[in-house]
C-alpha angles and dihedrals in degrees: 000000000000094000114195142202115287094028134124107269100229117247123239137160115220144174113253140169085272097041138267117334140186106221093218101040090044085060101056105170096335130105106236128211102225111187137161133228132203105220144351113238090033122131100228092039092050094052085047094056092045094044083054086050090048101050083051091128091035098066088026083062084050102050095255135149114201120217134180135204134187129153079241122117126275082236089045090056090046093053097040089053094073080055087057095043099049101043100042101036105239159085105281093203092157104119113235127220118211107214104182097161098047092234099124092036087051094047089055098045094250095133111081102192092192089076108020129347093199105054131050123255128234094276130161141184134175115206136199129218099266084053104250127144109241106161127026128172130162128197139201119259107252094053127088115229110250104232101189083058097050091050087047093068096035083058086046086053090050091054099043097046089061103035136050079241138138125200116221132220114304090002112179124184111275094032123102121280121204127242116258111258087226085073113072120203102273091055091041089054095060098051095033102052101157088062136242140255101251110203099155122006085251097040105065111166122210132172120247134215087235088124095165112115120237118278115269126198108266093359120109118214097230101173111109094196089068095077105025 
């Protein structure tokens, strides 16, 4: 299955390192972060898995639940989590899926057949609270997810959701967003009173109340007001 932005996240129930869960069920009202690994005891996978545990309070702050997936064991997670722990200093909390058969990964597209057909890809989807897919990126193997980036663009989603706003090229919080072209300039006028930056009539520049700093590796954005 190819699933794109804006669809359903198929449900599933599935064993993990914290029980059985139901994906949908397990989300409540938050977005989730739902992303696949290659391999246990491998050296990307295992600095993936530390950096999660470290932006804890980063996508706790956002609303967001974290969960893993490998075709790897439920006893293999639980041992490789002491590798995690110790390497990358921290408490790895992020519940893992053991996929063995390949029939969730396979579900979510995280078996790329083209490389390997018994072990997951580097997938991942962010979620929102209706369950719909609204951001999906895959990497290759050998190269490590960028999570800055990836809470960039959950903060751009926030923004966007409750406001007729665009986020431009290389957009960080903090920085000015630009005025949906469905709002002409008399509506614009009335939700954005203080005025805009008009460069072109259909690139119209505003600042935003976004007031978080950029991610920075190793650095973890605190401030609550940043997201609210």
């Amino acid at each position: 299955m190819q699933l794109q932005i804006g669809d359903k996240a198929p449900n599933f129930v599935a064993y993990t390192t914290q029980g059985l869960i139901n994906f949908h069920d397990w989300m409540e009202d938050s977005w989730a972060m739902f992303f696949s690994h290659p391999g246990d005891f491998t050296p990307v996978c295992t600095t993936e898995l530390g950096r999660t545990a470290q932006l804890e309070l980063e996508l706790s702050l956002r609303n967001v639940k974290a969960l893993g997936l490998s075709t790897d064991s439920v006893d293999e997670h639980l041992a490789w989590i002491d590798d995690i722990n110790e390497s990358q200093h921290t408490d790895f909390f992020v519940p893992m899926i053991t996929g063995p058969d390949g029939v969730l990964a396979d579900l979510y597209g995280m078996i790329n057949y083209s490389e390997n057909r018994t072990t997951a890809s580097r997938q991942l989807y962010i979620v929102d609270e209706s369950k719909r897919i609204r951001f999906a990126v895959a990497y290759p193997a050998s190269v490590g997810r960028n999570f800055c980036e990836i809470l960039r663009v959950i903060d751009a989603l926030r923004l966007t959701d409750r406001s007729p706003l665009v986020t431009p090229a290389d957009w960080q919080p903090g920085e000015p967003a630009v005025i949906s072209p469905a709002l002409d300039d008399q509506d614009a006028a009335i939700v954005f009173k203080q005025g805009w930056n008009e460069v072109l009539p259909y690139l119209r520049y505003v600042d935003t109340d976004i007031t978080c700093q950029p991610c920075q590796k190793k650095v973890a954005i605190t401030d609550p007001e940043a997201i609210s």
